[in-house]
C-alpha positions as CSV (number, residue, x, y, z in Angstrom):
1,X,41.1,17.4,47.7
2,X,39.8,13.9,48.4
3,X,37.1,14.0,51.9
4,X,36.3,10.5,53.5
5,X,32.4,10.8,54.3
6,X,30.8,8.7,57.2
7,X,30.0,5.9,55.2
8,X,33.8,5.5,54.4
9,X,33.5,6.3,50.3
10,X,36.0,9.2,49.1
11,X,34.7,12.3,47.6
12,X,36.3,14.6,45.7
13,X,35.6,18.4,46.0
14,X,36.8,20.9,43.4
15,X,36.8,24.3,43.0
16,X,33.5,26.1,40.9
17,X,36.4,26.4,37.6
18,X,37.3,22.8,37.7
19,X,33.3,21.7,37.8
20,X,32.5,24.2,35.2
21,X,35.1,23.0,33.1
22,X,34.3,19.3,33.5
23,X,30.6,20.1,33.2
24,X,31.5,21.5,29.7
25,X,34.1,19.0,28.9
26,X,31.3,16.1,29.8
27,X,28.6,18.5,27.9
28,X,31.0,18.5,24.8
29,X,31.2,14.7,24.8
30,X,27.9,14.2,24.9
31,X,27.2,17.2,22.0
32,X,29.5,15.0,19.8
33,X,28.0,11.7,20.5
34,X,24.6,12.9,19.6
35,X,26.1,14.6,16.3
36,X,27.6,11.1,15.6
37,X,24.1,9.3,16.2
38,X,22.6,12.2,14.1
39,X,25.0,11.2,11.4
40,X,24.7,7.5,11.5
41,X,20.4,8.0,11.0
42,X,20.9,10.6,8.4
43,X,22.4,7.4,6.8
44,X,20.4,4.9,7.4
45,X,17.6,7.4,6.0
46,X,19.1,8.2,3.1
47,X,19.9,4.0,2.4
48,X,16.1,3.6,3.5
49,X,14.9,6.2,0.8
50,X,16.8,4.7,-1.6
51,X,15.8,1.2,-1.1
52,X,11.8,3.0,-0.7
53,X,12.8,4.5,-4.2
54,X,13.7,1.3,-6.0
55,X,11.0,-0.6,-4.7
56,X,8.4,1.9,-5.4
57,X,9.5,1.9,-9.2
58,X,9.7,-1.8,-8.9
59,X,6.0,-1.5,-7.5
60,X,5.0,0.8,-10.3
61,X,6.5,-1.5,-12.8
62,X,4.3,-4.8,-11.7
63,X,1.5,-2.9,-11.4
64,X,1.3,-1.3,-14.8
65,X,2.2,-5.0,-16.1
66,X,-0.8,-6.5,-13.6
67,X,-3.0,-3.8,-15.0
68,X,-2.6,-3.8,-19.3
69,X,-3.0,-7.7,-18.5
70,X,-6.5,-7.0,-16.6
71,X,-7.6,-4.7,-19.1
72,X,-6.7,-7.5,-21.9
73,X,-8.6,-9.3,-20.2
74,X,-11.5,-7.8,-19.4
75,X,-12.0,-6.9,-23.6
76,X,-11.8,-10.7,-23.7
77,X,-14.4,-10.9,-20.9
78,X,-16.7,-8.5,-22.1
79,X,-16.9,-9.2,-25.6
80,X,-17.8,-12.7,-24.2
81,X,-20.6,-11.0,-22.2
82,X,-21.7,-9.5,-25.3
83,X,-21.8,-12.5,-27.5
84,X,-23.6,-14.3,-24.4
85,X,-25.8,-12.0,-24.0
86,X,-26.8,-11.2,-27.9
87,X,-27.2,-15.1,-27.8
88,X,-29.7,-14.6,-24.8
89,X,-31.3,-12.0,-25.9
90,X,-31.9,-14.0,-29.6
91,X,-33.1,-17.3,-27.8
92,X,-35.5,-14.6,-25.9
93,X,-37.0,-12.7,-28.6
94,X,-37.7,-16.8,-30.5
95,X,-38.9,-17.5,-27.5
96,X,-41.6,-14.9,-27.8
97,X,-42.4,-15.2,-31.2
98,X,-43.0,-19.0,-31.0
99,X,-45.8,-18.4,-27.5
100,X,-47.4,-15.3,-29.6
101,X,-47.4,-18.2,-32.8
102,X,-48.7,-20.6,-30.6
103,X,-51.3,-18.4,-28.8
104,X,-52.3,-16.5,-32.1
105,X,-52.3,-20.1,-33.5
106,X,-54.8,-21.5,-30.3
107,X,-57.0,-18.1,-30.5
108,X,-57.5,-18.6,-34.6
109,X,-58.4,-22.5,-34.0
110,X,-60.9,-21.8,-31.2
111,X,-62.6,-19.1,-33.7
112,X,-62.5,-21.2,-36.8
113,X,-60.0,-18.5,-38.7
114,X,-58.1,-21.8,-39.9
């Protein structure tokens, strides 16, 4: 039954089965709507795992490739650092040896040993 209300809009009133029923009815809709949304994220989770997936593996890939050619060349660094460093350690230890010569050779002049 449609009432007029002061303002002039129409309301409808219907009996407690009909609201219930449309209560449900509009409960329903909203139940499958939300299943449907559900459904559609389910989806797009599943096509974001997979794409997660292949670039994780891609990922892995580059960075085992990044890091045999780091480790290639750090055996190229250090045995440069070890061939530098032998070096420096060679120029040291003539280094040495020629002040002890010198001093040994200073101290033996001053005392007349030569």
């Amino acid at each position: 039954m449609a009432m007029t209300n002061k303002k002039g809009s129409t309301e409808v009133s219907y009996s407690g089965d009909t609201r219930l029923a449309l209560l449900e009815h509009t409960i329903n809709d909203i139940n499958k709507t939300l299943e449907r949304f559900e459904k559609r994220f389910d989806r797009l989770e599943e096509k974001i795992d997979s794409q997660w997936g292949a670039m994780n593996s891609k990922i892995d890939s580059q960075s085992s490739s990044i890091n045999s050619k780091i480790d290639g060349q750090n055996s190229s660094i250090n045995s440069k650092i070890d061939s530098h460093y032998r070096t420096t350690i060679n120029m040291l230890l003539g280094l040495y040896g020629g002040v002890i010569a010198v001093l040994v050779t200073a101290i033996g002049k001053a005392y007349h040993w030569f």
